[in-house]
Every structure is written in structure tokens, then in C-alpha cells.
C-alpha positions in Angstrom: -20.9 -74.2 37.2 -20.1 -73.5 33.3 -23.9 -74.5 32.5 -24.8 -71.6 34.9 -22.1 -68.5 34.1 -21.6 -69.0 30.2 -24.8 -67.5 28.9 -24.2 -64.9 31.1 -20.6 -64.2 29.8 -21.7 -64.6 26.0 -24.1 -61.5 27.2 -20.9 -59.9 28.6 -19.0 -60.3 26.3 -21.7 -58.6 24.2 -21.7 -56.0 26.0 -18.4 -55.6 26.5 -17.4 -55.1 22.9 -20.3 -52.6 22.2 -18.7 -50.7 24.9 -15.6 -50.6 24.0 -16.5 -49.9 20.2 -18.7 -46.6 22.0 -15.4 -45.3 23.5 -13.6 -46.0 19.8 -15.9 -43.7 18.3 -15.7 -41.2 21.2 -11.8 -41.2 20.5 -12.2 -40.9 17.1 -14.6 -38.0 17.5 -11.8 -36.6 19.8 -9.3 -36.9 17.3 -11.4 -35.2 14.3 -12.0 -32.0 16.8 -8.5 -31.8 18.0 -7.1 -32.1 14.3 -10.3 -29.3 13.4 -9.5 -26.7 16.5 -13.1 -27.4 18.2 -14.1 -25.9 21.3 -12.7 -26.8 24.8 -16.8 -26.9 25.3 -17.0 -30.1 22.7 -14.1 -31.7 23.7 -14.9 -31.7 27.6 -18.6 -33.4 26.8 -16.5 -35.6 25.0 -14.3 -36.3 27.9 -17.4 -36.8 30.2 -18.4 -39.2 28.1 -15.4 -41.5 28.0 -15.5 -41.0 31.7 -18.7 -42.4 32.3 -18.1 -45.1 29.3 -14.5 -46.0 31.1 -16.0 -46.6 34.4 -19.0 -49.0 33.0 -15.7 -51.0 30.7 -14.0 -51.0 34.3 -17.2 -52.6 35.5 -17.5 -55.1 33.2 -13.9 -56.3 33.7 -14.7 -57.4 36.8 -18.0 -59.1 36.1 -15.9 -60.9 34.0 -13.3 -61.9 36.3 -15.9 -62.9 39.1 -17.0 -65.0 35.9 -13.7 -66.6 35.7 -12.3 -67.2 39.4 -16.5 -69.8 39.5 -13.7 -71.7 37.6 -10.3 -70.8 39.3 -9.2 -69.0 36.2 -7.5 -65.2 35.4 -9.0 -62.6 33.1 -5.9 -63.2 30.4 -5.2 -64.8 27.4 -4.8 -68.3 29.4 -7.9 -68.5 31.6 -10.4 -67.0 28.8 -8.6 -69.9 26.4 -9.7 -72.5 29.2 -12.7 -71.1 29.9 -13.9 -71.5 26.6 -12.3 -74.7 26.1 -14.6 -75.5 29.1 -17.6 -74.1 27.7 -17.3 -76.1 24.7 -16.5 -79.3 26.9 -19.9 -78.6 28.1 -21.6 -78.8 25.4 -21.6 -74.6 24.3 -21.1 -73.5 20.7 -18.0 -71.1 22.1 -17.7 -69.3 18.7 -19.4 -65.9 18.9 -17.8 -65.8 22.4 -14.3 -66.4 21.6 -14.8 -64.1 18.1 -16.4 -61.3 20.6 -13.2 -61.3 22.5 -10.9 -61.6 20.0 -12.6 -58.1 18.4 -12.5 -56.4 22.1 -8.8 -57.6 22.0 -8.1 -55.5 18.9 -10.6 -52.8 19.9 -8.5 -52.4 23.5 -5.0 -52.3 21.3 -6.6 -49.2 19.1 -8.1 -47.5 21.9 -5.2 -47.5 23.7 -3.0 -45.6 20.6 -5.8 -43.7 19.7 -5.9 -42.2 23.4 -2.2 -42.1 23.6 -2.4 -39.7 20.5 -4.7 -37.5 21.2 -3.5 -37.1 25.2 -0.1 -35.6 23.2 -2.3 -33.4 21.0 -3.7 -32.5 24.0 -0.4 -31.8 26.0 1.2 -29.9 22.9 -2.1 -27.7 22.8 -1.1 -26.9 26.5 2.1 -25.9 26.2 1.4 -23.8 23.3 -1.5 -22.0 25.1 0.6 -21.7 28.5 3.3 -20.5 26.3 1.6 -17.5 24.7 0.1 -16.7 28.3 3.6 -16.1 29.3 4.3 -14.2 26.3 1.7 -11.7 26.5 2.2 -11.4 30.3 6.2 -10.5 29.4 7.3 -13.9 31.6 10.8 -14.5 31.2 11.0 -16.9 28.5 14.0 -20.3 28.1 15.1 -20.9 25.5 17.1 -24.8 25.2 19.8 -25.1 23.3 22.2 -27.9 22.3 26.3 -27.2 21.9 28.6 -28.8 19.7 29.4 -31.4 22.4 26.1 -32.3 23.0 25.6 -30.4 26.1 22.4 -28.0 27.1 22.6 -24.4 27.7 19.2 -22.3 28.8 18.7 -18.2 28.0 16.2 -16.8 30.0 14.4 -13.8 27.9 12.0 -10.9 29.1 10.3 -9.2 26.8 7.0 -7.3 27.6 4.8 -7.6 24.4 1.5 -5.3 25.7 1.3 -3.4 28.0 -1.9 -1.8 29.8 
């Protein structure tokens, strides 16, 4: 079955890493405008992007697996090792393939700070904007404070700021 499914996985594996170096760049770009102040406008095409570029990544993950399980193997570390020790068994120069994955590999562990950086951005920009909406509508505001033994106390503050 190798002779059949590895060309196509050497072409998924293609594919897969020019993906995933498409959704890099779209975090990247995602980063730059959140660090710049950019419109909500820019950064929601942005997010329809990676929405669209996260759902073809999710479909080539399991194109890949239903690669895998036509030789009883995982998509992890293990069954990609075998199934390019397999390949190579057969008779298939397994380089590029094994050098494509390794590069989605490091690709994946980026992405996944990069997003986990800018989804805090994003949350901190949240707070901050629901945090002057309650300011200028004179909403009570808490206030968190530590004591001496380590304990919390909360203040609630009203203060009406404008008034129409």
C-alpha cells in the first residue's frame, strides 16, 4: 500500500507546511496590528482568514491520518517515524518528507505561542475597553487589594464621570 499513499503524503506534506507557514504570517500580521492599535476592521479580516486557513490545516490532519491508519499507524511522532521508515523500505528517498514535517513540527510550536500571545493582547484590550465603558457609564467600579496577610479585600466605587 506504501507504493500507492506516499507520493500522495510527500504532496501533503507539501501542502501541509505551506499552510501552516500562511497562518504564521497571518499571526504575525496579527501581532504587528495589535502592537500598532489597527482597526477592529483589519484585525477581523485577519481573523476570517485564519478561520478559513484553520479549517483547511484541520483537513489536512486527517488526510494524513487516513494516510497512516492504510498502515495501522497514528498521526504522532511514532507512526510518522515508521511510516517513513516504511517508505524508505520501499524503495522512497523519505528526505524532503521527513524534513517537511520536521519544519511543520516547528512551525506548529510557533504558531501555537504566537496565538497564545496575541489571544492575551486581545483579552487585555477587552478589559481595558469594557473597563472605560463602565467608567464613562458611572458603573460601580472594584477595586482588589492585597493585606499584609496576604488576604483580598474588594471596594466598590461610583463615580459618574459625564453626564447627559
Amino acid at each position: 500500500m506504501i507504493k500507492k499513499t506516499y507520493p500522495i503524503t510527500e504532496k501533503l506534506l507539501a501542502k501541509g507546511l505551506e499552510l501552516n507557514q500562511q497562518l504564521f504570517e497571518l499571526l504575525t500580521q496579527e501581532a504587528d496590528q495589535l502592537k500598532t492599535k489597527n482597526t477592529t476592521a483589519s484585525i477581523n479580516k485577519l481573523s476570517q482568514q485564519k478561520k478559513q486557513l484553520a479549517s483547511q490545516i484541520e483537513q489536512f490532519s486527517q488526510q494524513l491520518t487516513q494516510v497512516l491508519s492504510t498502515e495501522n499507524l497514528s498521526l504522532d511522532k511514532a507512526g510518522l517515524d515508521e511510516y517513513f521508515s516504511i517508505a524508505a523500505n520501499a524503495g522512497f528517498s523519505t528526505e524532503q518528507g521527513m524534513q517537511h514535517w520536521g519544519t511543520i513540527k516547528n512551525l506548529i510550536k510557533k504558531i501555537h505561542h504566537l496565538n497564545e500571545q496575541n489571544g492575551a493582547s486581545i483579552s487585555l484590550l477587552l478589559r481595558h475597553n469594557q473597563r472605560i465603558q463602565q467608567i464613562f457609564r458611572g458603573q460601580s467600579q472594584t477595586t482588589t487589594t492585597y493585606s499584609l496577610d496576604g488576604s483580598t479585600t474588594t471596594e466598590k466605587t461610583s463615580r459618574t464621570l459625564v453626564s447627559v
